[in-house]
C-alpha positions as CSV (number, residue, x, y, z in Angstrom):
1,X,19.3,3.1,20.9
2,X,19.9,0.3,18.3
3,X,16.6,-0.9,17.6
4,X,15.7,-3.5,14.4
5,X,12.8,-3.1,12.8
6,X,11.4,-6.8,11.3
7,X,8.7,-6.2,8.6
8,X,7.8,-8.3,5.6
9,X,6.1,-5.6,3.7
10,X,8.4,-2.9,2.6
11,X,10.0,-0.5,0.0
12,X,9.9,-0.7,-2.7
13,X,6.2,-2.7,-2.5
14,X,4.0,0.3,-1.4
15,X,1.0,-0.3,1.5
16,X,0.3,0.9,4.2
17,X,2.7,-0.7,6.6
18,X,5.6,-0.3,4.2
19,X,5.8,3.3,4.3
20,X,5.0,3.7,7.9
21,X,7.9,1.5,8.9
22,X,10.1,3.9,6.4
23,X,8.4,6.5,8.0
24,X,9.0,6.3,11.5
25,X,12.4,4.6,10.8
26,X,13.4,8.1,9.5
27,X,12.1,10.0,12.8
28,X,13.9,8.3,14.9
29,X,17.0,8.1,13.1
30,X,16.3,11.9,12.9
31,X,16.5,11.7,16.6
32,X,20.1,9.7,16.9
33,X,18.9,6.2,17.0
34,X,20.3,3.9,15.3
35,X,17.1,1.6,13.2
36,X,18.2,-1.6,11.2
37,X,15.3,-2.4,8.8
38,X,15.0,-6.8,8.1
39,X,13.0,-6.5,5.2
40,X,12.4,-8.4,1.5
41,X,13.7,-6.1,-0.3
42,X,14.7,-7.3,-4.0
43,X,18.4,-7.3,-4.5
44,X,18.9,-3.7,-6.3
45,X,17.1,-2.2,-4.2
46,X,18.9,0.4,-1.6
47,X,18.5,2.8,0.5
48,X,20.4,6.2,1.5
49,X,19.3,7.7,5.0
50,X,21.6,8.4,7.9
51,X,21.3,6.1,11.0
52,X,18.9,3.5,8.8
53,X,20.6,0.2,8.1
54,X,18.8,-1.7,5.3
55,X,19.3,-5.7,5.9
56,X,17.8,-7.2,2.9
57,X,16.9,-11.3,3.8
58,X,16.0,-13.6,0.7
59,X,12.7,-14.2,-0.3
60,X,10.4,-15.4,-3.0
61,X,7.9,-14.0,-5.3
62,X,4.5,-13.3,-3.4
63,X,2.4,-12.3,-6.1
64,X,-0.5,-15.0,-5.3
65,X,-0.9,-12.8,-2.4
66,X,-0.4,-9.2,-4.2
67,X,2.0,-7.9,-7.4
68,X,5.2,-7.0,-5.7
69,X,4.9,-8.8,-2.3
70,X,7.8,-11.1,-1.1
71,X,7.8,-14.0,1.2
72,X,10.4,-14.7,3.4
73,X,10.9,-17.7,5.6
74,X,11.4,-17.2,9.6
75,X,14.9,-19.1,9.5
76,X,17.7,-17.1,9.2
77,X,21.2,-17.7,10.9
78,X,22.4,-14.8,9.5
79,X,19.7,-12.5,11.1
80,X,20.7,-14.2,14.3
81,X,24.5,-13.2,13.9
82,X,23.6,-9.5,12.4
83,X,21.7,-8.7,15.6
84,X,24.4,-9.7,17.5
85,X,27.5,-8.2,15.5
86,X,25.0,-4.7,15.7
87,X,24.6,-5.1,19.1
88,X,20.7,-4.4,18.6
89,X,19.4,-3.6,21.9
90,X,15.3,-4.2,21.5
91,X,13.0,-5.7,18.5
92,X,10.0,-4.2,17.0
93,X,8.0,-6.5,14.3
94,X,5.7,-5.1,12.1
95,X,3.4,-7.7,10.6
96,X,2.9,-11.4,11.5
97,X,4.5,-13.6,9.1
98,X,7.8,-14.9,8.6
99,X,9.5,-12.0,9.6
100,X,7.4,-11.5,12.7
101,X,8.4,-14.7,13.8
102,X,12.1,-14.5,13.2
103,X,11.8,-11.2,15.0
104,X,10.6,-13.0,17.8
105,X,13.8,-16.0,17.9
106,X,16.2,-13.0,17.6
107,X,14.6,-11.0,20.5
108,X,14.0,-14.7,22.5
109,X,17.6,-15.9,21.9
110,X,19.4,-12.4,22.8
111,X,16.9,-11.5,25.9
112,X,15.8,-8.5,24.3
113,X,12.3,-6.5,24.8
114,X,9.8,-7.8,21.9
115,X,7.3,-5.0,20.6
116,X,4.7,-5.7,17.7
117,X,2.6,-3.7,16.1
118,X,-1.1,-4.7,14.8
119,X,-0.9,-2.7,11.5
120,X,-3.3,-5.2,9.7
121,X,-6.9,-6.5,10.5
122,X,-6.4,-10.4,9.8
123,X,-8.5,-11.3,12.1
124,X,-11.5,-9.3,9.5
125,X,-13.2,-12.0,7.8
126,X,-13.3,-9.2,4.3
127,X,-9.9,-9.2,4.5
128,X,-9.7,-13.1,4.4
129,X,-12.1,-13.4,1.7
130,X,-9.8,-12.8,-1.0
131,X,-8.0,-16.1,0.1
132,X,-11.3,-17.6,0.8
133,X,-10.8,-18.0,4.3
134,X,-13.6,-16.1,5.4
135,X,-16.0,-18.9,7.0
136,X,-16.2,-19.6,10.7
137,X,-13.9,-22.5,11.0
138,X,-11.1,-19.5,10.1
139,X,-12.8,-17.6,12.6
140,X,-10.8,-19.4,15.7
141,X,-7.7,-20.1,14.0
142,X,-7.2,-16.6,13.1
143,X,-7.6,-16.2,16.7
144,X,-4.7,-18.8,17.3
145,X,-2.7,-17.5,15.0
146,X,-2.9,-14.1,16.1
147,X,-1.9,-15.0,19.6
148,X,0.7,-16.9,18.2
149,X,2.7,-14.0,16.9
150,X,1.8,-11.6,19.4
151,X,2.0,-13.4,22.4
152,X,5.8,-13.6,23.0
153,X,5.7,-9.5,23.1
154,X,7.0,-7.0,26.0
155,X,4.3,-4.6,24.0
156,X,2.0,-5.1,21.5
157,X,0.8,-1.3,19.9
158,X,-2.2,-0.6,18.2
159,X,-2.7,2.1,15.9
160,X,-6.3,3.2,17.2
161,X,-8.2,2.9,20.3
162,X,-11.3,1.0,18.0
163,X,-8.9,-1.9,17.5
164,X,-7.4,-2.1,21.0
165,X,-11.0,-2.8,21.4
166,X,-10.9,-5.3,19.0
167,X,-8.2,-7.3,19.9
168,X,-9.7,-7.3,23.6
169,X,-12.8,-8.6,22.0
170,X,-11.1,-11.3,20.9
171,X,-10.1,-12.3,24.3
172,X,-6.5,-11.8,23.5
173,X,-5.3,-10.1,27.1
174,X,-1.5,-8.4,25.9
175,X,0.1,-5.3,26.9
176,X,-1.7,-3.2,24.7
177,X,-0.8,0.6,23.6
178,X,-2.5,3.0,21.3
179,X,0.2,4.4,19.5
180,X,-1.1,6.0,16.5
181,X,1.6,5.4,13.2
182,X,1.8,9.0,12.3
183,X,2.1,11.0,9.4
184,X,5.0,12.9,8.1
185,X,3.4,16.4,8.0
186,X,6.2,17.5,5.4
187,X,5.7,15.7,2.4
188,X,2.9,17.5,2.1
189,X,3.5,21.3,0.5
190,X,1.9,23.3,-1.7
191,X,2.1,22.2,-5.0
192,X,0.7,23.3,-8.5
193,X,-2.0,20.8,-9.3
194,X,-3.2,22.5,-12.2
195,X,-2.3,19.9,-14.6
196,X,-4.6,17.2,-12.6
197,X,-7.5,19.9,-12.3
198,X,-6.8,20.6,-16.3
199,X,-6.8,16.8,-17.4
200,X,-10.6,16.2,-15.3
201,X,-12.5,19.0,-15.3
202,X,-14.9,20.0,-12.6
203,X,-15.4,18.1,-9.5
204,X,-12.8,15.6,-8.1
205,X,-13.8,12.6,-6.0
206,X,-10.3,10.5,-5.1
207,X,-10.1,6.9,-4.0
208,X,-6.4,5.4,-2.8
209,X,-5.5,2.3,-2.2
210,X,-5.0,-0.9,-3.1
211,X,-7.9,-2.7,-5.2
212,X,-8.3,-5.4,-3.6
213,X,-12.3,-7.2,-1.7
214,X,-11.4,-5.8,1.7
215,X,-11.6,-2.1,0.9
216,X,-15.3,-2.2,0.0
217,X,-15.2,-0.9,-3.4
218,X,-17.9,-2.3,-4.8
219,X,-20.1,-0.2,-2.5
220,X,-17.9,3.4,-4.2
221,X,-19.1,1.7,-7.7
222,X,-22.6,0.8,-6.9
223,X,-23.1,4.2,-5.2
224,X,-21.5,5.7,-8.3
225,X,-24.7,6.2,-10.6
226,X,-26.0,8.9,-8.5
227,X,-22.7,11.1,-8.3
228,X,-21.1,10.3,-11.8
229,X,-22.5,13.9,-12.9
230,X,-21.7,15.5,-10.2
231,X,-17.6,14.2,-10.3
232,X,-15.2,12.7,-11.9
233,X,-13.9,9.6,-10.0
234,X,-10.4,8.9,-9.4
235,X,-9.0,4.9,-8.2
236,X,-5.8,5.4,-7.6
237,X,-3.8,1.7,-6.8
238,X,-3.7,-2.0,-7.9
239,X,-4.5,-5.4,-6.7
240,X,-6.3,-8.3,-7.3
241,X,-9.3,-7.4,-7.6
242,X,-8.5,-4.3,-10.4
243,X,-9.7,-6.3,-13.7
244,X,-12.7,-7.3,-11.8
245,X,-13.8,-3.5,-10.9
246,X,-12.8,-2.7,-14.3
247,X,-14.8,-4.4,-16.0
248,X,-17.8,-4.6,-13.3
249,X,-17.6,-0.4,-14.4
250,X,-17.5,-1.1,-18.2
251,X,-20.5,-3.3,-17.9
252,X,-22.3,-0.7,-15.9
253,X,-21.8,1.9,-18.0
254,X,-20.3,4.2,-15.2
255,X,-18.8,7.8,-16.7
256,X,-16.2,9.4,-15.3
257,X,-14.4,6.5,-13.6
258,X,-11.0,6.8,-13.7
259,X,-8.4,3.5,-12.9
260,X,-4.9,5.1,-12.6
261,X,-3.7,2.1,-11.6
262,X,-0.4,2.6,-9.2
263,X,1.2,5.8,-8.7
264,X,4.5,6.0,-7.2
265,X,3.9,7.0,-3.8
266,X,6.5,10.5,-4.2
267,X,4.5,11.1,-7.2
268,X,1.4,10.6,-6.1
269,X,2.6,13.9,-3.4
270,X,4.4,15.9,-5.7
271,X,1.8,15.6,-8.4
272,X,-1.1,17.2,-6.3
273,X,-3.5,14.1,-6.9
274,X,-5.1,15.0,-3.1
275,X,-4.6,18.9,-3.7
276,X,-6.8,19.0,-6.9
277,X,-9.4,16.5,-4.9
278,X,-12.0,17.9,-3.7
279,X,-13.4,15.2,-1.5
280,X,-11.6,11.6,-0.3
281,X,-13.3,8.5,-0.1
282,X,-12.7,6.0,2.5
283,X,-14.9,2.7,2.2
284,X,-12.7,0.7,3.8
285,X,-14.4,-1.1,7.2
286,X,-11.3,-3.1,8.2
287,X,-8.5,0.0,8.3
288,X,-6.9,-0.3,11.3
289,X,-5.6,3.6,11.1
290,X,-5.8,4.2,7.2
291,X,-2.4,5.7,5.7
292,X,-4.4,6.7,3.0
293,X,-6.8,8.8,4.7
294,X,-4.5,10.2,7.2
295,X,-2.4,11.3,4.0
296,X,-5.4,13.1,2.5
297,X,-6.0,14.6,5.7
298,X,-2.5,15.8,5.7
299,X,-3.5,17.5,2.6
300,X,-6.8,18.9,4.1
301,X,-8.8,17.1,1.9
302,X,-12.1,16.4,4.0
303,X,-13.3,12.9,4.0
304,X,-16.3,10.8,3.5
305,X,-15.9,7.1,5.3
306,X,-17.2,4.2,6.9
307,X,-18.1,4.1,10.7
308,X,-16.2,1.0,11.5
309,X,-12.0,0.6,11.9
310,X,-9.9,2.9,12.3
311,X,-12.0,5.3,10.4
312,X,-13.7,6.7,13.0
313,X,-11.0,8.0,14.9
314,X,-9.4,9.6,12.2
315,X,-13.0,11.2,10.7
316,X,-14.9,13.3,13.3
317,X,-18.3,13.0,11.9
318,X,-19.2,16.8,11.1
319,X,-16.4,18.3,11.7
320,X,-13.5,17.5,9.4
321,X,-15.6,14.9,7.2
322,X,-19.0,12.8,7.5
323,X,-19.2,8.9,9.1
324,X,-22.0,6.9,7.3
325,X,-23.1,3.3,8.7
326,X,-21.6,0.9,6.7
327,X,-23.9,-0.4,3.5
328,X,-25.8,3.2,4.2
329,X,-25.6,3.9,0.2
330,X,-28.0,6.7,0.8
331,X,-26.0,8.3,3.5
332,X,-22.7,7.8,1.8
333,X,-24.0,9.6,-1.3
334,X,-25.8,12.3,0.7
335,X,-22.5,13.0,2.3
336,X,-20.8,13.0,-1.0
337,X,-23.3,15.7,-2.7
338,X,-22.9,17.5,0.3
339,X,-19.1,18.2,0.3
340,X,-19.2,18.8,-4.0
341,X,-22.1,21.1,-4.0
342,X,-21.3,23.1,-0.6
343,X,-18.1,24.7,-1.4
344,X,-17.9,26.8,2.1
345,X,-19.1,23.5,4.3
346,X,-16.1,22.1,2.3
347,X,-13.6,24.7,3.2
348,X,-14.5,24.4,7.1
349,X,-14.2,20.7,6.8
350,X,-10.7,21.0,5.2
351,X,-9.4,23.6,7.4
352,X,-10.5,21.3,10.6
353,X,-9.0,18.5,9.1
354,X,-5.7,20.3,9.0
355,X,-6.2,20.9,12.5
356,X,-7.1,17.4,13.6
357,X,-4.5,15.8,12.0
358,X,-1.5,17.8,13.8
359,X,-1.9,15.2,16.8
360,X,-1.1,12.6,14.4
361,X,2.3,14.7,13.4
362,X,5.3,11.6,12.9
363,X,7.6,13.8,14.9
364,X,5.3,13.5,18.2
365,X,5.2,10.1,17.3
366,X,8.5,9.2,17.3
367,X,9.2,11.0,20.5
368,X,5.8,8.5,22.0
369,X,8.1,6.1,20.7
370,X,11.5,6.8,21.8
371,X,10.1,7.0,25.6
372,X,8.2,3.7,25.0
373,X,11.7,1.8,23.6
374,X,13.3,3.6,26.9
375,X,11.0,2.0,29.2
376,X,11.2,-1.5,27.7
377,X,15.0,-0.9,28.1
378,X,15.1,0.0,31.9
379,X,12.7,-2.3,32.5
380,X,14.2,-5.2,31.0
381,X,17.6,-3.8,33.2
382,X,16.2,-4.3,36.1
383,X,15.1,-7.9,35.4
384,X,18.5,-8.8,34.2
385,X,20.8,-10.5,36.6
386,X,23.7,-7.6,36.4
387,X,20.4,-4.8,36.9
């Protein structure tokens, strides 16, 4: 199949979304496909991978939004005439923004099947706040424009079965699959972490992600007084909101905080950074899977997190981690002690989460995919006049 793949977050920006769009464009060219990536990628920026065609479209700085980010406009003739000269066969957007809606012209214009994926919460009033558009009037028209992008699809995925029920809770009535985005099981090998375990001694709490209002923070730092002897404390990311927590741990006189700010996402694996943890921290309540924590879990690093999101299908409270209700401080530093004190509790948690995350595996995934694309295609067949 020749499948395009519209996404206005990707590589060399790192998030969630960016890297499982590299991700599962690997798989299935892995599998003979044939994926052509319409990104914003900045002009010297390539990529090498057989079967994956990078399309780079012009765009503009989006750093009001996040360092890194770029904007590109939904207007693009030469999209239009790439689609066809490639003879793409079937469209899958990634996130609703310019991108999303070219995505949708291309797929409208050719009579190919539209898929969309609902990687990010907008509809969350936390993640709106950092544009301060987190007040009720926003309420409805996130609602509009949700439906706006996601309307026009064949399929519209969902990464967990918590915001399937969410986007039904909105009223929004699509064709809706749970499709989870998958990890790729082997980036994750043994590898010395020595030097991390050598440069903080003792105890390893790790945080990853980007620092921005949305992923709760604030509630990690507030909780932190009661578990800064216990651990040292390691943020690993940027975003808006890094000064802010910065100097909101200065003035608190939190010890053993660590800001790392952003590590390149290879080095972040290769390094060890979740092999020398000894317990991951999730506060997140917006996640709609959590890339993050599914890479920790890849790692079998168990897991302390937020039940709300995605979160609590990836955490199995007591089994591979512990759920605590979100602004629980107690709970979430009860849970914490728990996992640094009990070394063997720890160890059963960490070899359940290597177990619980196999179903997640990016190769399984990509096959879910591949029969999903094939359906779409003999569906759409049959609706076409020569079917």
């Amino acid at each position: 199949m020749r499948i395009a793949f519209f996404t206005d977050s990707f590589l060399p920006f790192i998030s969630g979304v960016s890297v499982s769009v590299w991700d599962l464009a690997r798989s299935l060219a892995d599998r003979g496909h044939e994926i052509h990536i319409i990104a914003p990628a900045p002009r010297k920026f390539t990529i090498e991978y057989p079967n994956v065609h990078l399309r780079r479209v012009d765009s503009v700085s989006g750093n009001i939004f996040y360092p890194g980010f770029r904007l590109a406009h939904p207007f693009n003739g030469k999209i239009h005439r790439y689609a066809r000269e490639n003879e793409i066969e079937l469209v899958h957007f990634h996130t609703p923004l310019g991108l999303g809606r070219l995505a949708a012209a291309v797929a409208r214009r050719m009579e190919l099947p539209l898929v969309g994926t609902y990687h990010t919460s907008v509809d969350s009033r936390e993640y709106r706040a950092h544009w301060k558009m987190h007040h009720g009037f926003f309420d409805r028209l996130m609602k509009a424009y949700i439906d706006f992008f996601y309307r026009p699809c064949d399929l519209v995925s969902v990464p967990t079965s918590s915001y399937a029920k969410e986007v039904e809770a909105l009223g929004l009535t699509y064709p809706t699959r749970v499709i989870s985005n998958g990890i790729d099981l082997e980036k994750f090998p043994e590898v010395d972490s020595a030097t991390i375990r050598d440069q903080y001694p003792g105890k390893i709490v790790l945080s990853v992600g980007r620092l921005a209002r949305e992923k709760n923070l604030m509630f990690l730092l507030d909780a932190w007084p009661r578990l800064q002897s216990e651990a040292h404390l390691l943020l690993v990311g940027g975003g808006p909101m890094e000064s802010e927590l910065r100097k909101y741990a200065q003035d608190q006189g939190l010890e053993n905080v660590h800001f790392l700010g952003m590590v390149p996402h290879d080095e972040l694996l290769k390094k060890g950074y979740h092999r020398a943890a000894d317990v991951f921290i999730m506060t997140s309540m917006i996640e709609t899977q959590g890339l993050a924590l599914m890479e920790a879990q890849a790692a079998g690093l168990p897991s302390v997190g937020i039940n709300a999101g995605g979160t609590m299908d990836l955490i199995v409270d007591g089994e591979n981690g512990f759920l605590v209700e979100p602004g629980d401080q107690d709970g979430f530093v009860d849970a914490t002690k728990r996992l640094l004190k009990n070394s063997d509790l720890a160890e059963r948690m960490g070899e359940a989460t290597l177990r619980e995350i196999q179903r997640h595996d990016l190769k399984t995934i990509a096959r879910e995919w591949e029969e999903v694309y094939e359906g779409l295609l003999a569906r759409q067949e049959k609706r076409s006049p020569s079917g």
